[in-house]
C-alpha positions in Angstrom: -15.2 -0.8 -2.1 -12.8 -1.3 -5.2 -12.6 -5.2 -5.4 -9.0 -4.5 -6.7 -8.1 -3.0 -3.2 -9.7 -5.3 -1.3 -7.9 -8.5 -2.7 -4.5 -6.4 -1.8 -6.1 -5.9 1.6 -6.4 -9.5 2.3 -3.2 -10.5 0.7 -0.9 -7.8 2.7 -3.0 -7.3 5.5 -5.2 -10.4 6.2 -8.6 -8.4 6.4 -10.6 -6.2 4.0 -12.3 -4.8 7.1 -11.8 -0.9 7.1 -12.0 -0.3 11.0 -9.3 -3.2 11.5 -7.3 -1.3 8.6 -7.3 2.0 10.1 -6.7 0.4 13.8 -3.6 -1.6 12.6 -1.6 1.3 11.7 -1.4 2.6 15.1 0.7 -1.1 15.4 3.1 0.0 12.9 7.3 0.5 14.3 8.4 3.8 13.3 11.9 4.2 11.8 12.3 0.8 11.2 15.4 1.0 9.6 17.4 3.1 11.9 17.5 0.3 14.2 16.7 -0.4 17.8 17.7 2.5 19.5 14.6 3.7 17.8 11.5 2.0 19.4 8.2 4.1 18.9 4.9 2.9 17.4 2.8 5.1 14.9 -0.2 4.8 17.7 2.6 6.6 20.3 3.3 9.6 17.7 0.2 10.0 16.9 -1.1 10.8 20.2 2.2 12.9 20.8 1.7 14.9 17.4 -2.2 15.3 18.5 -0.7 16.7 21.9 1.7 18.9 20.3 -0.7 20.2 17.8 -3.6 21.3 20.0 -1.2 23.3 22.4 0.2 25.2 19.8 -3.4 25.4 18.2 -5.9 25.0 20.5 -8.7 26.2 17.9 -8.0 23.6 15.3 -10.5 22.5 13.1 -12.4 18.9 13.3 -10.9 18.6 9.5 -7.2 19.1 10.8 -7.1 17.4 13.7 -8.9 13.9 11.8 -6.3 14.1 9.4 -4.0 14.3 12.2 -5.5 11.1 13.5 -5.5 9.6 10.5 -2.6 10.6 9.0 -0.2 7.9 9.1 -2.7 5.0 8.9 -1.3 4.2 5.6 2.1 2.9 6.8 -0.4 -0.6 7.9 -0.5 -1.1 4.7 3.2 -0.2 3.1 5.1 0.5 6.5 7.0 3.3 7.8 8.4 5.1 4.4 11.2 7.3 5.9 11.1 11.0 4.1 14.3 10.8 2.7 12.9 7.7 0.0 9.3 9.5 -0.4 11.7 12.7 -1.3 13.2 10.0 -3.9 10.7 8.4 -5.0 7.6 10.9 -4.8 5.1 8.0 -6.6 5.3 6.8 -2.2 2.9 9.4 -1.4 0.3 8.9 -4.2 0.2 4.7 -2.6 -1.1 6.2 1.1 -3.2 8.8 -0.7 -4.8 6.2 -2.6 -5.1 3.8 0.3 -6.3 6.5 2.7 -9.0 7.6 0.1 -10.2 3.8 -0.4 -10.4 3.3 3.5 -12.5 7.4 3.6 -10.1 8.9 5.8 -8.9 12.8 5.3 -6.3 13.8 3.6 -3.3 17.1 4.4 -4.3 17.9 0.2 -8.2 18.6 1.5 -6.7 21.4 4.4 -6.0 24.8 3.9 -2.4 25.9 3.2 -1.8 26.9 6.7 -3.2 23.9 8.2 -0.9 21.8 5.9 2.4 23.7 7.7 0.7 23.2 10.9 -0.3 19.7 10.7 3.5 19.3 9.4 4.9 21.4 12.3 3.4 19.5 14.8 4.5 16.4 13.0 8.2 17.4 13.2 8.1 18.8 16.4 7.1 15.2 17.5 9.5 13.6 15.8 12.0 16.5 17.0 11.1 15.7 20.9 11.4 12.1 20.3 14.4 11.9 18.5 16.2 14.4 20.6 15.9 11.5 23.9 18.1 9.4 21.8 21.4 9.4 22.6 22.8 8.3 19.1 24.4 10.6 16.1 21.6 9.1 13.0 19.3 10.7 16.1 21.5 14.1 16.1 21.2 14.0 12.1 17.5 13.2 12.8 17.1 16.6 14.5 19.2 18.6 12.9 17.3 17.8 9.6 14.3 18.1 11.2 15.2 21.6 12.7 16.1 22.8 9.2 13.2 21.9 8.0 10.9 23.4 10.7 12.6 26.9 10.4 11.7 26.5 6.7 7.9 25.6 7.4 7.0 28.6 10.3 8.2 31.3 7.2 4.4 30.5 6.3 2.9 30.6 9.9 1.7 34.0 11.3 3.8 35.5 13.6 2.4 34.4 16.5 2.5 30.7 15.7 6.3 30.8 14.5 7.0 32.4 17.8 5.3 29.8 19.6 7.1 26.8 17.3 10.3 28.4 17.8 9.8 28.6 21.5 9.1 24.8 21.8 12.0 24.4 19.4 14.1 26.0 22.0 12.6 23.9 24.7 13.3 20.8 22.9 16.8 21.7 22.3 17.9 22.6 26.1 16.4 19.0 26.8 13.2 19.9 28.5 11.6 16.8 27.2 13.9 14.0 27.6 
């Protein structure tokens, strides 16, 4: 263990102890700062995005579905980043890559290309089904964003998968899940 991270441990997080570490960043609020209309916890979307991912995927590797797990654990340690600041200030992502390889946990940069998209699929889908049960406009922005950016991921799924993310898209959108 790097003594280094350890002392930051303590001092932001109270413990050193890697199993409290990766259990306290289910705790985590998601979208803190869009306010209180938005009330989900890292531990909820997590479980959804695991949901989501092994329906489209049923055959996914141990590897993409631990970093699936595992993959927001991070925001214990520096909170909910929203993407719009990582896409600002990219330095964001190399602070959870650094903390997740200090605690052992997988990484998206240790999957294959296509597991990448997928994992992110099934990470904006969740957020896609969840945001769309909110009946505010940042929530409408949320989705339409979110939609954008889906369309732009499937372009590097095989057929079959972006037929199958465009069909949930579709179910998302007609309000199936709200």
């Amino acid at each position: 263990m790097n003594d280094d991270m350890a002392r930051k441990a303590t001092l932001y997080c109270g413990t050193y102890d890697a199993l409290k570490l990766k259990l306290r960043g289910g705790n985590v609020s998601r979208y803190h700062v869009e306010g209180r209309a938005f009330d989900q916890t890292v531990a909820e979307h997590t479980w959804r995005l695991l949901v989501i991912l092994l329906d489209l995927w049923p055959n996914a590797s141990p590897d993409l579905v631990k970093t699936a797990l595992y993959h927001d654990v991070a925001e214990g340690f520096i909170g909910d980043v929203h993407a719009p600041l990582k896409r600002a200030l990219p330095g964001v992502e190399n602070i959870e890559l650094e903390y997740e390889r200090w605690l052992g946990l997988p990484h998206a940069a240790h999957l294959s290309a296509l597991e990448q998209v997928q994992l992110k699929c099934a990470d904006y889908l969740e957020l896609l089904m969840y945001s769309s049960t909110i009946p505010t406009s940042r929530a409408r922005d949320i989705v339409k964003v979110g939609e954008d950016y889906i369309y732009k991921l499937t372009a590097a799924l095989p057929v079959e998968d972006r037929a199958a993310v465009t069909k949930l898209m579709n179910r998302i959108r007609t309000g199936e899940f709200s």
